[in-house]
C-alpha positions as CSV (number, residue, x, y, z in Angstrom):
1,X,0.0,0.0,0.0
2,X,1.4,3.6,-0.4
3,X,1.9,5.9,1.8
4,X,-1.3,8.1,0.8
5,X,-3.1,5.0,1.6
6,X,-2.2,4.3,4.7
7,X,-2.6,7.7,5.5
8,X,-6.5,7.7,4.4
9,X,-7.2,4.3,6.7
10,X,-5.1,6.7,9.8
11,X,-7.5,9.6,9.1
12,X,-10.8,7.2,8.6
13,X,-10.0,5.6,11.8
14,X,-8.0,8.4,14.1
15,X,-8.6,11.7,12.6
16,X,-11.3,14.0,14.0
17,X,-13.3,16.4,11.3
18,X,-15.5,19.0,12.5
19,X,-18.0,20.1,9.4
20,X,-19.7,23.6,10.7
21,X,-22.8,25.1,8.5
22,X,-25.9,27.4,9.2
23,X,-29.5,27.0,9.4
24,X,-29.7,29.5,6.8
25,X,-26.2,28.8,5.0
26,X,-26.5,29.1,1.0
27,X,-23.9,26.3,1.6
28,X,-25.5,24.4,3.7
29,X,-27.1,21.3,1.5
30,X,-23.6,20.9,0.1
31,X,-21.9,20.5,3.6
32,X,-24.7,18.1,4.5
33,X,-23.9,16.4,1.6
34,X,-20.0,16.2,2.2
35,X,-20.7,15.0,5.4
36,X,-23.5,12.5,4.4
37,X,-21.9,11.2,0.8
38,X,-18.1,12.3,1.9
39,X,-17.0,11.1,4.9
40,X,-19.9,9.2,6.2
41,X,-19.8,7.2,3.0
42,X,-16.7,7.1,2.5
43,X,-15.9,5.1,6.0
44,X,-14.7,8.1,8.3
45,X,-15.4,7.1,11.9
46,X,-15.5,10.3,13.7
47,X,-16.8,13.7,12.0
48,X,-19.4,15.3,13.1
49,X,-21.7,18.1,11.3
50,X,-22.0,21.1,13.0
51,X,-25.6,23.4,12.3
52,X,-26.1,26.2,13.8
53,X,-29.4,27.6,14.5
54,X,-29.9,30.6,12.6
55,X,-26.6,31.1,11.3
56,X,-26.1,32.4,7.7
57,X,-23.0,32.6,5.7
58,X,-20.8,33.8,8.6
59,X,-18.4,32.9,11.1
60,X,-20.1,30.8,14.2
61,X,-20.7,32.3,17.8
62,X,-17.6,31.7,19.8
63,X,-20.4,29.0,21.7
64,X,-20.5,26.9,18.7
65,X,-17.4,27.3,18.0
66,X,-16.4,25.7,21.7
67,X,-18.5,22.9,20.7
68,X,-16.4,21.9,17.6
69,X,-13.3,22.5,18.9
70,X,-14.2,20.7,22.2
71,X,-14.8,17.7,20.2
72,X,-12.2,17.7,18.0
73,X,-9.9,17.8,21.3
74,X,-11.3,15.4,23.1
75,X,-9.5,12.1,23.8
């Protein structure tokens, strides 16, 4: 196997992905579908999709912003 794939099983195994969309995102269909037909389908065991309430196309509140980052730290 090469090394880029024995990276990809690391990352579907070990690697943490935080995906982080609004409820009124014009992006938002197309991260559900990178989470749902992306990593989900492609075998990643820990990613998580992030929506916040009422959120448009901006940054996050610094709240849901703590959520992602405290699960992409967490042992």
């Amino acid at each position: 196997a090469s090394s880029k794939d024995e990276a990809l099983k690391i990352a579907k195994v070990s690697g943490r992905f935080a995906l982080m969309t609004g409820e009124k995102d014009f992006n938002l269909k197309n991260t559900r579908a990178v989470f749902e037909l992306g990593f989900k389908k492609e075998g990643f065991k820990q990613v998580r999709l992030f929506e916040v309430p009422g959120l448009g196309h901006s940054p996050p509140p610094a709240a849901s912003l703590a959520q992602a980052l405290t699960y992409l730290d967490r042992p």
